[in-house]
C-alpha positions in Angstrom: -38.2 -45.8 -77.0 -35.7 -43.1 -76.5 -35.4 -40.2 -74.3 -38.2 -37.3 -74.5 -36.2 -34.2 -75.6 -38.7 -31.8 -74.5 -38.5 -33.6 -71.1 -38.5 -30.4 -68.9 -41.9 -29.5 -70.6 -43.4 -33.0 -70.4 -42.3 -33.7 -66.9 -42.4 -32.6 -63.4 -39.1 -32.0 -61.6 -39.2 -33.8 -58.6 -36.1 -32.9 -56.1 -32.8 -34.2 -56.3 -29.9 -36.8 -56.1 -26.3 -36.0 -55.5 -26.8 -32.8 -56.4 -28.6 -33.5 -60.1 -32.3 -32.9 -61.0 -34.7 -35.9 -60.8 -37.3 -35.4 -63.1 -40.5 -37.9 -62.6 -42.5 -39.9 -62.0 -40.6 -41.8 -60.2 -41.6 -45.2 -58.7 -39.1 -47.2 -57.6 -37.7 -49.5 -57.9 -39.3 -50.0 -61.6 -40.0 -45.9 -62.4 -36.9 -43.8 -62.0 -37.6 -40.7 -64.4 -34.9 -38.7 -66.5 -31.6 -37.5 -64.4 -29.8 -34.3 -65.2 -30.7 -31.1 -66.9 -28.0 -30.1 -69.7 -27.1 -33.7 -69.5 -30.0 -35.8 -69.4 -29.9 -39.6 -68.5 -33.8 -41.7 -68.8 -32.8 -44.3 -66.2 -35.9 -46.2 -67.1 -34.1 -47.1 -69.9 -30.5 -46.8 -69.7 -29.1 -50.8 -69.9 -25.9 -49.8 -67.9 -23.6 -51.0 -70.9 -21.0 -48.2 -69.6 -20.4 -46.9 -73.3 -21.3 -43.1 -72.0 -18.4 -43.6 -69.0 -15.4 -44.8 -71.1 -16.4 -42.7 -74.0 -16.4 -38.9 -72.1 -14.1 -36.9 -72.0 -14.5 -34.4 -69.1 -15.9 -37.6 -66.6 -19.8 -36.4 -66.3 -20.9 -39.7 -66.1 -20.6 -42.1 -62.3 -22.2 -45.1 -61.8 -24.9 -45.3 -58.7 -26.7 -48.4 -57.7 -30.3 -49.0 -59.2 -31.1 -52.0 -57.0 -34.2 -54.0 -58.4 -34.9 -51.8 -61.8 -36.0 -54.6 -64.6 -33.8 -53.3 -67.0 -30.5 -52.9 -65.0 -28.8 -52.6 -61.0 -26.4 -49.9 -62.0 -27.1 -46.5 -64.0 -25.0 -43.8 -65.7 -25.8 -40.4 -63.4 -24.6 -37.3 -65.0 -23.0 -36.2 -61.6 -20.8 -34.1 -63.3 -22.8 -32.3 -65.9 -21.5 -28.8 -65.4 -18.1 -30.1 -67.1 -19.7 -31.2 -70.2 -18.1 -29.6 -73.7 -21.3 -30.8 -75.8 -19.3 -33.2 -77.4 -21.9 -35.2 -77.9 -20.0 -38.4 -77.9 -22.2 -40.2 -74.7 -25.6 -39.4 -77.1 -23.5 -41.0 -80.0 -22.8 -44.3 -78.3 -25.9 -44.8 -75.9 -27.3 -48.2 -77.9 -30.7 -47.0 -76.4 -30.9 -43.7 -76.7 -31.2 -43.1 -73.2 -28.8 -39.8 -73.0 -29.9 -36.3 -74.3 -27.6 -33.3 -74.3 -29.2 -29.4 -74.8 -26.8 -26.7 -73.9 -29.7 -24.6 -74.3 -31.2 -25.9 -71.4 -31.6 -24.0 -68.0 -28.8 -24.5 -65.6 -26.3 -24.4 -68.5 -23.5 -23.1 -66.7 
């Protein structure tokens, strides 16, 4: 199953992590909810295969540590999603679908 686009409208924003928008539920370690705004990474199903990281351009993408999530111990957080050019090249190569990019979402800087 992929990532909900209309995420912002299906879920409840929950606080923050290193400065990025955690939208729930969360539950961990199994339930982590979606990461990011403009850049949106579903860490309860991003597999870690580090396609997103090698493939951007402009670096929004750092690894942080997921310890005991079934589907992997490391995740892609769009840390730096205020660089993103809307490439689109991360949504291209996710083999999950776990990544969703809307410039027209709020906090597009």
């Amino acid at each position: 199953m992929a990532i909900d686009p209309n995420f912002e409208q299906s879920r409840e924003r929950v606080g923050e992590e290193d400065n990025v928008a955690v939208w729930g539920p969360i539950d961990p370690p199994e339930e982590l909810g979606i990461r990011g705004t403009h850049v949106a990474v579903d860490f309860d199903i991003c597999l870690a295969d580090g396609a997103c990281l090698e493939d951007c351009p402009v670096d929004v993408f750092e690894w942080v540590d997921t310890p005991g999530h079934p589907e992997s111990e490391l995740k892609a957080n769009p840390t730096n999603e205020d660089q993103c050019i809307d490439c689109m090249l991360c949504v291209d190569v996710c083999p999950v679908d776990a990544i969703d990019v809307d410039p027209g979402r709020e906090n597009r800087v």
